[in-house]
Structure formats: C-alpha cells, structure tokens
C-alpha positions as CSV (number, residue, x, y, z in Angstrom):
1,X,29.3,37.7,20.8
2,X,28.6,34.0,21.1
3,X,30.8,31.2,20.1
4,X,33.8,33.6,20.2
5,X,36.9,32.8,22.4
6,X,38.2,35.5,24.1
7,X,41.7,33.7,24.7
8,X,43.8,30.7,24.2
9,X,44.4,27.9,26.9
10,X,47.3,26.1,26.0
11,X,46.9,22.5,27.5
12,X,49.5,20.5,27.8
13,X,50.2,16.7,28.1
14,X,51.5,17.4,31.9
15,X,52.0,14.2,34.0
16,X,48.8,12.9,35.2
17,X,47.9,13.4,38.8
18,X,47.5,10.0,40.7
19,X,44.0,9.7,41.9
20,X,42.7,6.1,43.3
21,X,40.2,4.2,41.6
22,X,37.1,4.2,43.1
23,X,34.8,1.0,42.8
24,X,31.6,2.4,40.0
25,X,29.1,4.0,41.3
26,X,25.4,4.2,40.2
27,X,25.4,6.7,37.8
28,X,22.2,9.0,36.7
29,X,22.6,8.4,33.0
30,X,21.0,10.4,30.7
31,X,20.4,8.8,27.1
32,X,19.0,9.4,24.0
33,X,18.5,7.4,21.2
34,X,18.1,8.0,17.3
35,X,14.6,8.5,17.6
36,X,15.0,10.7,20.6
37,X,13.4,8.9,23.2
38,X,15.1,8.2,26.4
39,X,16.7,5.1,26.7
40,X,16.5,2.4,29.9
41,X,19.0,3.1,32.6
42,X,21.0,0.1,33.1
43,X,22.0,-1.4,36.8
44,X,25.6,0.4,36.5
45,X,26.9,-0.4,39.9
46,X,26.9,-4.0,38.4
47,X,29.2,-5.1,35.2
48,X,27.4,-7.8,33.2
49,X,30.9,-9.9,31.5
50,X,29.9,-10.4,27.9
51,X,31.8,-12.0,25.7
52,X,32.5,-10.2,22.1
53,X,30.4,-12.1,19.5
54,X,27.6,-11.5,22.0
55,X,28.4,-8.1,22.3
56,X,28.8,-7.3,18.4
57,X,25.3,-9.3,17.9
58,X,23.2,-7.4,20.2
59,X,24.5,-3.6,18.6
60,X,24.3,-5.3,14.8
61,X,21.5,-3.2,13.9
62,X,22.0,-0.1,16.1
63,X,22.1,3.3,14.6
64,X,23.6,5.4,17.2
65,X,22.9,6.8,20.1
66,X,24.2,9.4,23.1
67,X,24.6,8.8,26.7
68,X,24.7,12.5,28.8
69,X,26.3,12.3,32.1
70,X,25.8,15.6,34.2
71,X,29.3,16.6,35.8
72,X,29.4,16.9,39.4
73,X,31.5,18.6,42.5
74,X,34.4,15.8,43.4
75,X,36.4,17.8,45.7
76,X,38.7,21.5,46.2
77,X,41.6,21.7,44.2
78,X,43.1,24.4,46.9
79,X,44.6,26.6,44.1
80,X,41.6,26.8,41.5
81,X,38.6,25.7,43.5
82,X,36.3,22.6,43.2
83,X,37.1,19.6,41.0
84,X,34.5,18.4,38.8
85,X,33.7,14.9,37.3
86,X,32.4,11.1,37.7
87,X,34.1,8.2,39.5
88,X,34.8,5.3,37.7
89,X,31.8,3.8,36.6
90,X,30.0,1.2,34.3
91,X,28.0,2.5,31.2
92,X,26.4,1.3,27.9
93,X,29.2,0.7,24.9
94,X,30.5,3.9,23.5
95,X,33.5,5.0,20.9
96,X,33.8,8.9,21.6
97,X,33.3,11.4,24.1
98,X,33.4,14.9,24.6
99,X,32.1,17.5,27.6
100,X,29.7,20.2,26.3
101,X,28.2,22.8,28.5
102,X,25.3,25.4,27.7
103,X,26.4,28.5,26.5
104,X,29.3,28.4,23.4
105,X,29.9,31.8,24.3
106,X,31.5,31.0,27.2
107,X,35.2,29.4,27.3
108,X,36.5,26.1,29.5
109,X,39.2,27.8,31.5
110,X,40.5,24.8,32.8
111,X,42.0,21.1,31.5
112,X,39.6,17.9,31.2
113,X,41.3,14.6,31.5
114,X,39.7,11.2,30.9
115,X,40.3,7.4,31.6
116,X,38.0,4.8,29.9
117,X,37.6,0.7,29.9
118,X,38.1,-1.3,27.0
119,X,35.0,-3.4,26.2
120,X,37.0,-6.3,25.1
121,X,39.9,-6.2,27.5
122,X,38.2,-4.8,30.7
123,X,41.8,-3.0,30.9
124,X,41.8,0.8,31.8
125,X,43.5,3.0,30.0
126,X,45.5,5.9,31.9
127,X,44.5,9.4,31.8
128,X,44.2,11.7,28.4
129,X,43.8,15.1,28.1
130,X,40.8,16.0,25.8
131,X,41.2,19.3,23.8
132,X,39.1,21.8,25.3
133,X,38.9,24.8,22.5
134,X,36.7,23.4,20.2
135,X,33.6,26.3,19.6
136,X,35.8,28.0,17.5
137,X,34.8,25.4,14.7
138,X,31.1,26.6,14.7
139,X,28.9,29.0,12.4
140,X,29.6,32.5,11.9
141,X,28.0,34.7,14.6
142,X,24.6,36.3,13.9
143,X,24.5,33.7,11.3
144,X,21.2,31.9,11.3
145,X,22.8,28.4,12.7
146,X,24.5,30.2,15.4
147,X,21.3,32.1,16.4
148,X,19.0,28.6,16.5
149,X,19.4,28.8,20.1
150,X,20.3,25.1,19.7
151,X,24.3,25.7,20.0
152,X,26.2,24.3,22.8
153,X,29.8,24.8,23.8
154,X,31.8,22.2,23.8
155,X,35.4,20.3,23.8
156,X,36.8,18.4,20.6
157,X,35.2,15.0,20.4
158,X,37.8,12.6,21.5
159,X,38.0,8.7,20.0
160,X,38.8,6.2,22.8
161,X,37.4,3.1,20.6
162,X,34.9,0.5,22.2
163,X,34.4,1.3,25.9
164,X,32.3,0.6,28.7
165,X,33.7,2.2,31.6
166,X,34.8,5.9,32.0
167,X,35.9,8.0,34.6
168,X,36.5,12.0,33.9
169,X,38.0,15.1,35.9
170,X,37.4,18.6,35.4
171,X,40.5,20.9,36.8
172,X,39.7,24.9,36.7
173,X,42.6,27.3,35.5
174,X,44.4,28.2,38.5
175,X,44.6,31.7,39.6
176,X,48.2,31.9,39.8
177,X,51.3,29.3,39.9
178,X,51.0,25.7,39.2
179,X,47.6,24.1,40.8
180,X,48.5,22.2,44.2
181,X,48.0,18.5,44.3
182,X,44.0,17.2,44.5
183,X,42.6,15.2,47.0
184,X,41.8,11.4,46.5
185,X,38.2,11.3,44.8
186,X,37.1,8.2,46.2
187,X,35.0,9.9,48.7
188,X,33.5,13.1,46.5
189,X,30.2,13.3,46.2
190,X,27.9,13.2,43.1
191,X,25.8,15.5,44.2
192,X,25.3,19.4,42.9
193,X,25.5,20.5,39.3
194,X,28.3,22.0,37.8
195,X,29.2,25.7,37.6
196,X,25.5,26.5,39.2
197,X,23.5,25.8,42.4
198,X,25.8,23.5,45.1
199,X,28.6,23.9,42.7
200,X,30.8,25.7,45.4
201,X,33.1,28.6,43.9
202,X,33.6,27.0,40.4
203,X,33.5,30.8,39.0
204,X,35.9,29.3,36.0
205,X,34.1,26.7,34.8
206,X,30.6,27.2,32.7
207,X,27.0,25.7,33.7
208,X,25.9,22.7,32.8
209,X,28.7,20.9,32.3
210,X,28.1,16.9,31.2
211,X,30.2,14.4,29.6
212,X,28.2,13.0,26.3
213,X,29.4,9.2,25.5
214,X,28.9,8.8,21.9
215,X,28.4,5.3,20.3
216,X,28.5,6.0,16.1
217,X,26.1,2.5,15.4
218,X,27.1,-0.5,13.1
219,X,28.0,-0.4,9.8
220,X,25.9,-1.9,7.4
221,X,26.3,-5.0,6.3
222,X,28.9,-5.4,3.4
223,X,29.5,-2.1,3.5
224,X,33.2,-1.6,2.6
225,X,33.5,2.1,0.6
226,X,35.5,3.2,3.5
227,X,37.7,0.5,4.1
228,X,39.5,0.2,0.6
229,X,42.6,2.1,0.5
230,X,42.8,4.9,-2.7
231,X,44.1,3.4,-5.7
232,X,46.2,5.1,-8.2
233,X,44.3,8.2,-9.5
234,X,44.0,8.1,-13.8
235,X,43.8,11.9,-13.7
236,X,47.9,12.2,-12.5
237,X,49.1,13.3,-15.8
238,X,46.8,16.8,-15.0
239,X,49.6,17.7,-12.9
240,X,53.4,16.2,-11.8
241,X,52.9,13.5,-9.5
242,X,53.7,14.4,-5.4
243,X,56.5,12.5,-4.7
244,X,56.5,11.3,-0.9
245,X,58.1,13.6,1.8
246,X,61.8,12.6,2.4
247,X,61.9,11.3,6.4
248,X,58.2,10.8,6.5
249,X,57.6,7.0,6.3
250,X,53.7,5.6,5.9
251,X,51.9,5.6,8.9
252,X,51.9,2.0,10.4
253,X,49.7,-0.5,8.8
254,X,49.0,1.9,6.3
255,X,50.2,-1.0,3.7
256,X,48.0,-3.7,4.7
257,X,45.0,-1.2,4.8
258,X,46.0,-0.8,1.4
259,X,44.9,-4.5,0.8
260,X,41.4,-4.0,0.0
261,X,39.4,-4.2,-2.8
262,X,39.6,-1.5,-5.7
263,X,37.8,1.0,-6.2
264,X,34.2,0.2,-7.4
265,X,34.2,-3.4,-5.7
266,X,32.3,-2.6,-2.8
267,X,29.1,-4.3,-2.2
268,X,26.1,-1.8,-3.0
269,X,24.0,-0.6,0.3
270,X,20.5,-1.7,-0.1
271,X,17.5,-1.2,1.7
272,X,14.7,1.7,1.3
273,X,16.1,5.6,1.7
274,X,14.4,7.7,3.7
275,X,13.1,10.7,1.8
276,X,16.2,12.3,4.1
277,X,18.9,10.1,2.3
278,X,17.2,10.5,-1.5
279,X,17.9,14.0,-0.9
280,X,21.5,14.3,0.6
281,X,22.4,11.7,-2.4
282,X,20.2,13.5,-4.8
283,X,22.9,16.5,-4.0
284,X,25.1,14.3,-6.0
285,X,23.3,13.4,-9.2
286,X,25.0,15.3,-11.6
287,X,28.1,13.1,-10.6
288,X,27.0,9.5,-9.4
289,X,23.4,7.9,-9.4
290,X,21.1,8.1,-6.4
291,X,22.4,5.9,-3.7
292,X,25.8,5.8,-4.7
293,X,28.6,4.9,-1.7
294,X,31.2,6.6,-3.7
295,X,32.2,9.4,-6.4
296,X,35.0,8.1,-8.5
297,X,37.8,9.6,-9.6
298,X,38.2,11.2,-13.0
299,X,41.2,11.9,-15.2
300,X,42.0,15.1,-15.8
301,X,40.2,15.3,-19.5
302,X,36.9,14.1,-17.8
303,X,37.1,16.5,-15.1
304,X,37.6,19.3,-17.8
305,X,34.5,18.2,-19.6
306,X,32.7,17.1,-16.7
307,X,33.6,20.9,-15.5
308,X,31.8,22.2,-18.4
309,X,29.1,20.2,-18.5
310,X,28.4,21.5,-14.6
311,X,29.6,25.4,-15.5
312,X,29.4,25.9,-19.0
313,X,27.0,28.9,-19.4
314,X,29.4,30.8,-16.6
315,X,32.9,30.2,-18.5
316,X,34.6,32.3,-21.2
317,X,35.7,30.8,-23.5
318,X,39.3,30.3,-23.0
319,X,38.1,28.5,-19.3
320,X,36.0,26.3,-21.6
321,X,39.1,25.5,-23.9
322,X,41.7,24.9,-20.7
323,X,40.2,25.5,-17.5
324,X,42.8,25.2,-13.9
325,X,41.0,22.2,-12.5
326,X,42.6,19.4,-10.6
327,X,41.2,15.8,-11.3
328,X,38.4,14.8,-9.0
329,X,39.6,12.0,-6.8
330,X,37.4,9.8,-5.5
331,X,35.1,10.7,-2.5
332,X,33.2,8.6,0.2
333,X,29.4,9.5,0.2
334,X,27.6,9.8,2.6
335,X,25.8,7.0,2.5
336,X,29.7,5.5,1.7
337,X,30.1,6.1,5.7
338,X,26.7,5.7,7.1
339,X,25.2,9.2,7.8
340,X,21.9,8.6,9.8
341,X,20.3,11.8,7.4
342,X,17.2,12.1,10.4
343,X,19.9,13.8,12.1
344,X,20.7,16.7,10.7
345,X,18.3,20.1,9.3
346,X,16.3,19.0,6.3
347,X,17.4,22.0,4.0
348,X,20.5,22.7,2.1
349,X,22.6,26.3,3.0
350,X,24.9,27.3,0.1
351,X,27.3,30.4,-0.3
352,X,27.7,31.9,-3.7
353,X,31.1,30.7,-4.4
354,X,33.8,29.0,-3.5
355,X,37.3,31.5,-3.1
356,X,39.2,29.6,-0.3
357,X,39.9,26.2,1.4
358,X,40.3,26.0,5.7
359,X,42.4,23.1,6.6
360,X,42.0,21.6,10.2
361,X,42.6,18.9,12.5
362,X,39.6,17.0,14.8
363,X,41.8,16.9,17.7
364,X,40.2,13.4,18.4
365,X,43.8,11.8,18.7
366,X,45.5,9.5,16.3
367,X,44.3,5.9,17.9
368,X,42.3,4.7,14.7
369,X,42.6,2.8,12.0
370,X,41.7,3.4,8.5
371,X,39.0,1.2,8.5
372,X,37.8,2.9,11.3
373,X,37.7,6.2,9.8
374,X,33.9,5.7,8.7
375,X,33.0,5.0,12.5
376,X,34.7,8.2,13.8
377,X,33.2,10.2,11.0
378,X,29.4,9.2,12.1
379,X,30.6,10.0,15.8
380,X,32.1,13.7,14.3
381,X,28.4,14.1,12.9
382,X,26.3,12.8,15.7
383,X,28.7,15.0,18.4
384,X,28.1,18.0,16.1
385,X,24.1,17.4,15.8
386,X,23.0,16.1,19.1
387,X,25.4,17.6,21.3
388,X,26.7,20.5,19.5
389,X,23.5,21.7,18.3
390,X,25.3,22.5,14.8
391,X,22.5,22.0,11.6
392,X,24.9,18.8,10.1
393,X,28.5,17.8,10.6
394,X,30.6,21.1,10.4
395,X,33.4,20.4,7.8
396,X,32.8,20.4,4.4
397,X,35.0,17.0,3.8
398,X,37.1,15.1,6.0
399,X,40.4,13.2,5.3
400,X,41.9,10.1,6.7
401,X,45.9,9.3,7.4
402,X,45.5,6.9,4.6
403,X,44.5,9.8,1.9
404,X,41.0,8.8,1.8
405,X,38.8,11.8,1.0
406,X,34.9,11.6,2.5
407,X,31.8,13.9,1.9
408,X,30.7,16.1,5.0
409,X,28.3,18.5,5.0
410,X,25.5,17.5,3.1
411,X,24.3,19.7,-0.2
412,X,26.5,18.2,-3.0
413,X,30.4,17.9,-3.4
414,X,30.1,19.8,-6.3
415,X,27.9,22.6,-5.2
416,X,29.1,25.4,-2.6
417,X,27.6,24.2,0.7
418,X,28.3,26.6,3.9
419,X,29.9,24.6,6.3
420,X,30.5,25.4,10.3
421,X,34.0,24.9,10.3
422,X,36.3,28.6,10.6
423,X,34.2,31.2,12.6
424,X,33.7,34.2,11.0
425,X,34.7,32.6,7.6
426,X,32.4,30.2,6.3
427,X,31.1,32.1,3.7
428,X,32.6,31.7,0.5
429,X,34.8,29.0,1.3
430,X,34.7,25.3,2.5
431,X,36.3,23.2,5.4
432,X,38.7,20.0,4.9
433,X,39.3,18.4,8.4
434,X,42.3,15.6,8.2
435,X,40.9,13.0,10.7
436,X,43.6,12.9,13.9
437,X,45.7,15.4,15.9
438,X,48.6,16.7,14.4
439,X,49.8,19.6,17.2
440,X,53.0,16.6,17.8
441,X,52.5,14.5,15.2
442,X,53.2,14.8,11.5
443,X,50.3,14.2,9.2
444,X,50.8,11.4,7.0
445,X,52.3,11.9,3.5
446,X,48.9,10.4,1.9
447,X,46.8,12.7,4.0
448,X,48.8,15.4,2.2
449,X,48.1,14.4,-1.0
450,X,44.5,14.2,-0.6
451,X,43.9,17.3,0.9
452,X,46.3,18.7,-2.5
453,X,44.1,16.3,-4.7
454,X,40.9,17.7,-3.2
455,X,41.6,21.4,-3.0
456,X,43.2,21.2,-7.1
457,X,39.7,19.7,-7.8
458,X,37.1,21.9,-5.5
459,X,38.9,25.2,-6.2
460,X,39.2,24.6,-9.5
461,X,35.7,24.2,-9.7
462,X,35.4,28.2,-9.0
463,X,38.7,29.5,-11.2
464,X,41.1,29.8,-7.7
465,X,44.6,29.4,-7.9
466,X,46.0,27.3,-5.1
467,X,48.9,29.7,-4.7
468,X,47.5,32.5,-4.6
469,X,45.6,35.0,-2.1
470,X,42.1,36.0,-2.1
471,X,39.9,38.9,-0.5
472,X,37.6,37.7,2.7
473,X,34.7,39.6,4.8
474,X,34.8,38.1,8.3
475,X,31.8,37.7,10.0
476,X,33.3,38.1,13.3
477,X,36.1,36.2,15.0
478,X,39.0,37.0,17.6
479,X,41.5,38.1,14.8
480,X,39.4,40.2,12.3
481,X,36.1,42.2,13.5
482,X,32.6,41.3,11.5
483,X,32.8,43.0,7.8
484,X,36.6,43.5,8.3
485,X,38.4,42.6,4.6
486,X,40.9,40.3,5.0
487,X,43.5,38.8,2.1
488,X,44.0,35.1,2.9
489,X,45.8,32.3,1.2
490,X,43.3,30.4,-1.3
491,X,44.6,27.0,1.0
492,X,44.8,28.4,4.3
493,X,44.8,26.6,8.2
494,X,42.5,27.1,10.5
495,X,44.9,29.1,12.7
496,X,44.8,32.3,9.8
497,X,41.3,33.3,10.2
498,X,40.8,32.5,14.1
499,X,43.4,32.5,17.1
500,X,43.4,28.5,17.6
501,X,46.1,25.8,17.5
502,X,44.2,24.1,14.5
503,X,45.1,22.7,12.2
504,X,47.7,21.7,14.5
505,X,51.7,23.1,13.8
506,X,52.7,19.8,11.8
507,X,50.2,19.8,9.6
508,X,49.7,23.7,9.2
509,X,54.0,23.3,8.1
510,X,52.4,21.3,5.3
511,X,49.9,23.8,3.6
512,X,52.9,25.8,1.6
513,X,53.8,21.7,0.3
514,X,49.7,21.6,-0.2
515,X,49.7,24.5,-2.6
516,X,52.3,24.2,-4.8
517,X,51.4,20.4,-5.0
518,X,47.6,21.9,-6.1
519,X,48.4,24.3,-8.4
520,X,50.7,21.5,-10.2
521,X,47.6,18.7,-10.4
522,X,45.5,21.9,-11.9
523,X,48.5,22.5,-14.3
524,X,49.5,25.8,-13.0
C-alpha cells in the first residue's frame, strides 16, 4: 500500500560523527523556478561575497523557487554499507530543505544529517539531524491525490534560515550493533545515483534520493498580516479565559513580537490576482471581502449569528437559539502569507463534515521567529507541491509559537476542505500543524491557546464537543486497516490514528489541556 510506513525509526540527536570539510565542489544542480523552467547553473566551485543589501535587492521580487541536488555514493560505512550525500559546496540562497526520494511507499531506514552556511555570516553551522518519517502526513491511500502518480517520499522539511552553502550525509540503518566510524569524505566521489545503478549495496536506502533546497520568495511589500502578534480576542466571555500554564514562561522574544501593529493595521496587498488567487480568497467571502490578508476575530454573539447565517437551514432550533461554538479568532489568509496559488491543483476537495481535529508538529525545528512564520509557511507549501507531489499544502491550518493561527489548505476556513495531513483519516476531519518540533521541547503556552481557540471555533461549526469521542472509518494506515471503525477523541494527535512521533510527546501532553480549554470557549 503506498505512503504507508511499515515501522518506526527512532532517530536520535547522537553525537555527530567528525568528518573534514572538504573545499565545494562543482555541483550538478538541478533547479526549477515558479514557472517551471530550469534555472542557470551558477559557477559553484566559486563563492561570489555579496554584501546583504545587495543580496536582499536582487531576490526583492522573487517568488520562490527549488534547487534538486541528486545524492550520490561518498564512501562504506563498514556496518550499513555506502554513505550517501554532497560535499560542502556553494549554491543559490535557500531557507529550507528536505531529501525526497521516488516512491512514498518506501521508508528511509537510515538517519540524514545536514550542515549549512549562513548567507550573512559565511559561518557553518554544525551538523542536524533532519526528521526522516514524514510520508505519513500524506493523502489517504487509494484516494485520488495519492493515486496522481505525482507523490514522492520524503523527509520533514527542515528550516535552516538564509543559506548558501550545504553539505548533507545519508547513513543507512545498520544491520546490527551501533554503525562503526565513517571514513573522511573529502575524497568520495560524486559519481553514481543513489539506491540504483553504481550505488553499491545501498539495499536500505530508496532510489532516487536528492536533497531539494527550498527558497519560500519575498514577501510583498508592506505586507505585515503575519508579523502582528494576536491581540486580545472580544469573543473571551464565550468561554473562561485559559490562564497561562504554571512553569511555562513565553517563548523568548515572544514580547517584543508582540509589538506590532493591531489587528486590522496592516497595509492592504495590492496588485492584480490571478484568476488562482480570486478563487482561493473567493473560498472566504462569506467571511471577509476578496483579497482580504486576514479573517478577524469575532465575539462570541457574532460567531453565533454569523453561525447561523452560514448553517441556518441545517440547525434545529434549539442550535439556532444556543449553538456550542467557540469565537472565531482571527486567521492569516492566504494571501495574509503569500501563497503563490499557480502552485497548487485548481479545484477545491471537500468532505462532508467536520467530526474531529488532528493536531501535529512540522518537525522543521524551533529556529524561527514569529515574524518568520509567513516565510516557513510558503516553504511548508512549496515542499509539499513541488517536491512532495501533494495537490496544496497538507494541513488544514497551521499555528505559530506566538498563537497566531494561518489558513492552509485552500477551499475556505469555514467550509470542510480534505486536507493531507493524518493517513488514513482525512476524511471528515481537518489538520492543525503548530509550526516547530515539540518531541523535547514544550509548545508554547500561546500556541496552546490557539490551537483551543481554533478547534472551539471549527468544531463548533459542525455541533462536536471538544471532549468528547467520535466514530472514524480509516482509509488505511499502520494502526487501523482501510474501512476499520475507530472511536477517536474529537481533538486528537497525530500519533492516535497513525504509528508516528507527531505531534511530538510535549505537545501531544497538551491535547487533554486543549480540550477542556475548547469545550469552555464553546460554553460547555
């Protein structure tokens, strides 16, 4: 069955091994552009110093683009077989990377570790592991999106910030014990594709193996709807107010982030919309005008008629006198964080209803800041589309550590969009990824709240009690075989309806604080 994983790899932030840095080689650089046409290779056995106002003024108007990077053979690793990779070398500016392979059917048994170069500093950074269980985010299987032939497999995307160097090393699982010390790669050659013809005996790692080098574009200019901190909701008297988590202090910075303008002072994002853009914003209209960068919040009595206004002819009448409904907190469009709409399918897929939220992590690491978040969201999509394969970003919403809450999949906030998020259980319910990697690290106490905020709201929209269960049919998974009926949680992790480490153990120890805070803003 494609796109399942058969097991679990647990990868662990072991001691890096010491390899030497080799000077950059030339590198055959595979690139393509928004408009899919390959780009120039550049010279990258050279480095060309720039300094940063040059650098920002020749990307000011780029939209995005992705750099493929075909792994290759760097030496034996004597316990688990040939090493694959690239030696340190020079490419165009990128943010985020990931390594994707052909088949998602087929797991990475093995750990991928990266080192990149600061574009500002020219510093190197030492060496990260990048999570490599990531397919299980995708469509169901049989499902339409999953059958396009387009899907890839792939590792989470990781966020490294501005870069322009990278260096990246493949290790297969060994067969047995712990895998014996590698041999200096300054030497290895580049030649030979990975897990195919002159790959060796790399029987554990897939074909096709490349490193894609993702580099989200510029915001536009004056564009600001996701770099103001939340303000205070008017809809907290539909519920008590979520009092902060005791020992869980802001995450720093999180107070000067908070410094931006209010809600609604953003500039406006002007220009002509692509028939593409009209229509993802047009998903919105019953909620904001076309164009609009962000939803605003509502208070609880607006959100109750708003809710009637959208479901009236489908609720009895004692849902139409007090209907369970959270109040809608704002919400980043879209447009809010740039989405380049040429990218993803043209059409809309909904599900009939709405009966339960999935809760995950991006495992992209916790190196941004909130002003970033827009940036990492347009690498999520463009990872997802061009080297994922996937028909739009997968999650339904995403969530940043300072609580701010942004659109994902495109159809309409409002309306029941399928996302690819939980295999085997996308139908029927929808997908909130909190932006960072919370395996170690506690999520932040704002992110908390918004993901309570959001799932009050959204399920509310559809009659479901945050604290309750709900009946599922999986569409096939590696905990529950296709038309199995499952009862899950109405606000479940990642982790309940697939065997992965998503949503991450600190955050999924949050969910149970998630509901009860959700059933309170829907005054349960």
């Amino acid at each position: 069955m494609r796109g399942i994983l058969a097991s679990s790899i647990g990868v662990t932030c072991a001691a890096a091994l010491a390899l030497p840095l080799a000077p950059p080689a030339a590198a055959s650089v595979s690139s393509v552009s928004s408009a899919g046409t390959p780009a120039p290779v550049a010279d990258v056995a050279t480095r060309t110093v720039r300094t940063a106002a040059a650098r920002t003024g020749a990307r000011a108007d780029v939209p995005g683009s992705t750099q493929s990077l075909p792994l290759r053979p760097l030496t034996r690793d004597r316990a688990s077989g040939t090493v694959l990779g690239l030696t340190p070398r020079t490419v165009r500016t990128f943010s985020l990377l990931g390594v994707v392979w052909e088949d998602p059917s087929v797991d990475l048994h093995g750990r991928v570790q990266v080192r990149t170069r600061a574009a500002s500093t020219g510093d190197w950074t030492d060496w990260q592991d990048v999570e490599t269980h990531y397919t299980q985010h995708g469509a169901d299987p049989d499902s339409s999106e999953a059958a396009s032939g387009k899907a890839r497999g792939a590792t989470a995307p990781l966020w490294v910030g501005e870069s322009d160097g990278v260096e990246v090393r493949v290790l297969p699982e060994p067969d047995a014990g712990e895998p014996e010390d590698v041999d200096p790669v300054g030497t290895g050659s580049d030649e030979g594709a990975s897990g195919g013809e002159g790959a060796g005996e790399v029987s554990t790692l897939p074909a096709g193996m490349r490193l894609d080098l993702v580099d989200p574009g510029e915001a536009e200019p004056g564009e600001s709807a996701g770099g103001a901190e939340p303000q205070a909701e008017p809809g907290e008297s539909g519920g008590p107010e979520p009092q902060a988590e005791p020992g869980e202090p802001g995450e720093p910075g999180e107070s000067a982030e908070g410094a931006e303008p209010a809600e609604g002072a953003e500039v406006p994002r002007t220009g002509v919309m692509t028939a593409a853009a009209k229509a993802a914003s047009a998903a919105n209209s019953a909620l904001v005008p076309l164009g609009a960068t962000q939803i605003p919040s509502l208070t609880a009595e607006e959100t109750r008629e708003e809710l009637v206004a959208l479901r009236g002819t489908g609720l009895t009448e004692q849902q139409q006198a007090k209907p369970y409904i959270g109040p809608r907190p704002s919400i980043v469009t879209r447009r809010g964080w740039g989405a380049d709409e040429s990218l993803r399918e043209k059409s809309f897929v909904y599900t009939s209803k709405v009966k339960a939220a999935f809760v995950h992590h991006t495992a992209s690491g916790n190196s941004y800041s909130c002003s970033q978040a827009p940036s990492l969201i347009r690498g999520f999509y463009r990872y997802h589309t061009k080297s994922l394969g996937w028909r739009d970003i997968g999650y339904n919403f995403l969530v940043d550590k300072c609580g701010r809450i942004y659109e994902g999949r495109a159809g309409g906030v409002a309306k029941p969009v399928k996302g690819a998020h939980t295999m085997g259980f996308n139908s029927k319910t929808t997908g909130i990824a909190v932006i960072g990697s919370y395996g170690s690290k506690k999520p932040s106490s704002k992110a908390v709240k918004a993901v309570a905020r959001l799932t009050a709201w959204k399920l509310g929209l559809h009659g479901m009690n945050p604290k309750k269960k709900t009946s599922l049919t999986s569409g096939g998974g590696n905990l529950y075989a296709k038309g199995k009926k499952v009862k899950m949680k109405v606000i479940s992790g990642h982790r309940d309806g697939f065997n992965t480490s998503c949503p991450g153990g600190k955050l999924h120890k949050k969910l149970g604080s998630v509901r009860s805070k959700a059933a309170g803003y829907q005054g349960r």
